[in-house]
C-alpha positions as CSV (number, residue, x, y, z in Angstrom):
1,X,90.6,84.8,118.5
2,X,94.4,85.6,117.7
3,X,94.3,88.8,120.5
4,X,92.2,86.7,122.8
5,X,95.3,83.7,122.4
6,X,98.5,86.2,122.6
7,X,96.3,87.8,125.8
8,X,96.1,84.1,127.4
9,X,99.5,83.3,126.6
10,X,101.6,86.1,128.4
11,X,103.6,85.4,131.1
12,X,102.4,85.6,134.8
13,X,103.3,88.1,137.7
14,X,107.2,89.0,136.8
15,X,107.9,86.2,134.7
16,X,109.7,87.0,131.4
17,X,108.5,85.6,128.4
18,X,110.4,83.3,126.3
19,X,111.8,85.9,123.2
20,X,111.8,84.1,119.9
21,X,115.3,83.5,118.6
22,X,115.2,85.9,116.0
23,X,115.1,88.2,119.1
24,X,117.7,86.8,120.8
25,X,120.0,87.2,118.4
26,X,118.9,90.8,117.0
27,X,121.9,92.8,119.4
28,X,124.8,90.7,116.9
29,X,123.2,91.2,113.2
30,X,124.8,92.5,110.7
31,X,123.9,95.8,108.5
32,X,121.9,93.8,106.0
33,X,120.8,91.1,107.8
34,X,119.3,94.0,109.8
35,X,117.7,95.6,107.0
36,X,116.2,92.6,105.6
37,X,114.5,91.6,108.7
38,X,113.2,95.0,109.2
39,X,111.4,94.7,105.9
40,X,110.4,91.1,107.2
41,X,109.1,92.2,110.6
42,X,107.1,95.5,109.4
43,X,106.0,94.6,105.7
44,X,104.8,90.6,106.1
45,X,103.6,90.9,109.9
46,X,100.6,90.2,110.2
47,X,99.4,93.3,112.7
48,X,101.3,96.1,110.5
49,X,99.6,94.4,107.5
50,X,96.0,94.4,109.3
51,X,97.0,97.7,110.4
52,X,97.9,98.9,106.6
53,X,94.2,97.4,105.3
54,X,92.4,99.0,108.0
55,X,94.1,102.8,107.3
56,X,93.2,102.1,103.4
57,X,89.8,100.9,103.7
58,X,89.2,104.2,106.1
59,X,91.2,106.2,103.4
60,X,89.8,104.5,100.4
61,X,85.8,105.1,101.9
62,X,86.4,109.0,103.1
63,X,85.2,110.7,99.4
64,X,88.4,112.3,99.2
65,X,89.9,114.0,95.8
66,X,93.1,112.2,94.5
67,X,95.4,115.8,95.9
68,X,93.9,114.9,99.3
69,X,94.1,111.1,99.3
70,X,98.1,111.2,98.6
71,X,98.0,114.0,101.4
72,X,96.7,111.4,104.2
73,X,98.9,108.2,102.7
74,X,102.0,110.3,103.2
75,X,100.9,111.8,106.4
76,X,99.9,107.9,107.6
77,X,103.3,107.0,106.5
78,X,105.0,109.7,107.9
79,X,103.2,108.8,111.8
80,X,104.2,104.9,111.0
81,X,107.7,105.4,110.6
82,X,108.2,107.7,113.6
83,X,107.5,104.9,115.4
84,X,111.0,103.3,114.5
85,X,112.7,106.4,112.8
86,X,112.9,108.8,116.0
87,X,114.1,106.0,118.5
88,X,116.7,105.1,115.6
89,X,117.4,108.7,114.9
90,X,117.4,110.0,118.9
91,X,119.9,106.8,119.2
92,X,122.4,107.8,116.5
93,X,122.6,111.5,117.8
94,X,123.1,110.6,121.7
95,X,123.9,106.8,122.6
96,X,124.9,107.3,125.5
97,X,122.2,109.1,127.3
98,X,119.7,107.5,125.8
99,X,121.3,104.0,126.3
100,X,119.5,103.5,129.5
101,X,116.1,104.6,128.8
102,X,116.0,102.6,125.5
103,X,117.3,99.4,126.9
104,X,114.3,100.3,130.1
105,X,112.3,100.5,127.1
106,X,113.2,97.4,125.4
107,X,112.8,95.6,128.8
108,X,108.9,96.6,128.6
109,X,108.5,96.0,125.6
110,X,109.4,92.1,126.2
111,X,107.6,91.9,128.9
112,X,104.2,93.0,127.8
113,X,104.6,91.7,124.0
114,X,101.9,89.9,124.0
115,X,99.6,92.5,125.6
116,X,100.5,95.3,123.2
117,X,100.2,92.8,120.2
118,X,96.4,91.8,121.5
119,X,95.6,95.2,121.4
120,X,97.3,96.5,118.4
121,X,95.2,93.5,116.5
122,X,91.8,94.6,118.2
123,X,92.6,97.9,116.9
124,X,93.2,96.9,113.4
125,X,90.3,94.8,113.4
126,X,88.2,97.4,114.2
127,X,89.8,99.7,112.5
128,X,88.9,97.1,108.9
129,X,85.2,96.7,110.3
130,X,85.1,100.5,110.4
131,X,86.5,100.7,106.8
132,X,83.8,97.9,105.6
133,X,80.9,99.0,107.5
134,X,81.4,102.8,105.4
135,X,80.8,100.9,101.8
């Protein structure tokens, strides 16, 4: 129901959406404003946490030995955090030519926010019906 509302709700043809506040303001924080809504934005949203349940109710139902199952929670961690870590990273080491391609980026990103957040809940859903159906 929550994907099927954030599909309805994007914006139309070339029309930008309206970016929350929070967003608007995200190019001025400071260090540790920055830091504390990182934690916000990744460990209370919803779709990380469905995300999170769905990866430990696979993990938790695959048999495997306790060697094995801190293998694949580092591993899982390790492919979350690239997500952020190498655009951070790739930014720090070259700003300047990758300015333009991350701000292209970030455009995209804006744009089809709601489209990539329906998704990304689909696939934690399933991913948490998965998990259940293997008990």
């Amino acid at each position: 129901m929550l994907a099927l509302r954030q599909w309805r709700g994007r914006p139309k043809g070339d029309a930008l959406p309206a970016l929350p506040k929070w967003m608007q303001a995200i190019d001025t924080v400071t260090f540790p404003v920055a830091l504390g809504l990182g934690f916000l934005l990744s460990a209370l949203n919803p779709k990380n946490l469905i995300m999170a349940v769905g990866a430990g109710m696979s993990i938790g139902s695959a048999s495997l030995n306790g060697g094995a199952i801190v293998v694949v929670i580092v591993v899982f961690t390790i492919i979350a955090a690239c997500t952020v870590g190498v655009p951070v990273i790739a930014y720090l080491l070259a700003a300047d030519t990758l300015r333009g391609p991350l701000d292209a980026l970030r455009g995209w990103l804006v744009k089809e926010n709601a489209v990539i957040m329906a998704i990304l809940l689909v696939i934690g859903v399933s991913m948490i019906g998965k998990g259940l159906a293997s008990f």
